[in-house]
N, C-alpha and C positions, 0 to 999 in steps of 0.2 A: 504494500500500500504506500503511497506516497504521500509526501509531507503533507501538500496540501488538502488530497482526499482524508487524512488524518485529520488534522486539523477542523475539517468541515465535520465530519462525522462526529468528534466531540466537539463540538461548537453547537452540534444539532441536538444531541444529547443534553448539553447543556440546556436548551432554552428547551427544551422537552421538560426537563425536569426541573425547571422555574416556574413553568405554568401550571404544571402540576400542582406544587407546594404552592402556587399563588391562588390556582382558581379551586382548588378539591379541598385541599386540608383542611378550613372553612365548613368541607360538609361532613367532616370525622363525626364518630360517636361522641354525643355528650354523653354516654353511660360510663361510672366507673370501671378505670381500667381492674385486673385480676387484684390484683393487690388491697386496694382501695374499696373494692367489695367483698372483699375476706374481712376484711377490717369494720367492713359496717353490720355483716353477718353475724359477726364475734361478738360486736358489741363496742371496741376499743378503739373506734376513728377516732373522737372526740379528743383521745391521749397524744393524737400525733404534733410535736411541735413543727413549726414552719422552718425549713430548711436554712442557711448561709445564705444560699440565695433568690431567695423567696421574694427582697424586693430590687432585682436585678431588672436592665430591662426588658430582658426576654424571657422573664418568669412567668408560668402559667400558659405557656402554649399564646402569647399575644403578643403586642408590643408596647410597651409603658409608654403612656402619652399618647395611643390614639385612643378616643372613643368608640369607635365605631368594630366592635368585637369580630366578624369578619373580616374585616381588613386588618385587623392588626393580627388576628391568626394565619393571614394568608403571607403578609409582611414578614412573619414569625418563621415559615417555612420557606419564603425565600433566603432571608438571612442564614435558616439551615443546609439549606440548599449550598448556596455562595461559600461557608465557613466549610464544610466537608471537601467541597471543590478545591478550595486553595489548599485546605491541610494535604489532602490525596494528592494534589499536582505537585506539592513541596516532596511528600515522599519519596513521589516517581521520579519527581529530579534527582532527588539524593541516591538511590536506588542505581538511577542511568549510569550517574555519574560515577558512585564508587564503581559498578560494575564497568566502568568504560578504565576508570583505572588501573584496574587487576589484569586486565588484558594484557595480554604479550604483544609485542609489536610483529604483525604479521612479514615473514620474509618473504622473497620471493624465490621460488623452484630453483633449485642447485644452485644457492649461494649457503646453504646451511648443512 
């Protein structure tokens, strides 16, 4: 595959997967996930303290400071989106490049 079909093909991916986390995530289940209805079952939700980062601004699956609850959960999954992108493409550089290091310098036929 070449650079540029590369490029475009995650490039494509990408904005696949913005508009996803922009326009879908929005219509997730507001039912407690597994945990959090063990917890209401049992009886013991009411004990759980609020996290570190509970007043972060991307606590709560939103975004601190919009009002508008679908937007800021869709905003919420873009920024998820965006931060996994750049961590995973730091990796693969890291990855490329140590791997491009350890390489041997290819010789050419009957000089070795």
């Amino acid at each position: 595959m070449t650079r540029n079909r590369l490029a475009v093909f995650i490039g494509a991916g990408l904005l696949v997967a913005l508009a996803l986390a922009f326009f879908v995530s929005p219509e997730a289940s507001s039912s407690p996930d597994g945990l959090e209805k063990v917890a209401t079952d049992e009886g013991f939700v009411d004990e759980a303290a609020p996290h570190d980062m509970a007043d972060s601004p991307l606590a709560d699956y939103g975004v601190g400071g919009v009002d508008d609850e679908r937007l800021g959960t869709g905003l919420a999954g873009v920024v998820g989106v965006g931060v996994t992108f750049l961590v995973m493409g730091g990796i693969v550089l890291l990855v490329r490049t140590a791997a491009g290091r350890r390489r041997a310098p290819a010789t050419p036929p009957g000089t070795g």
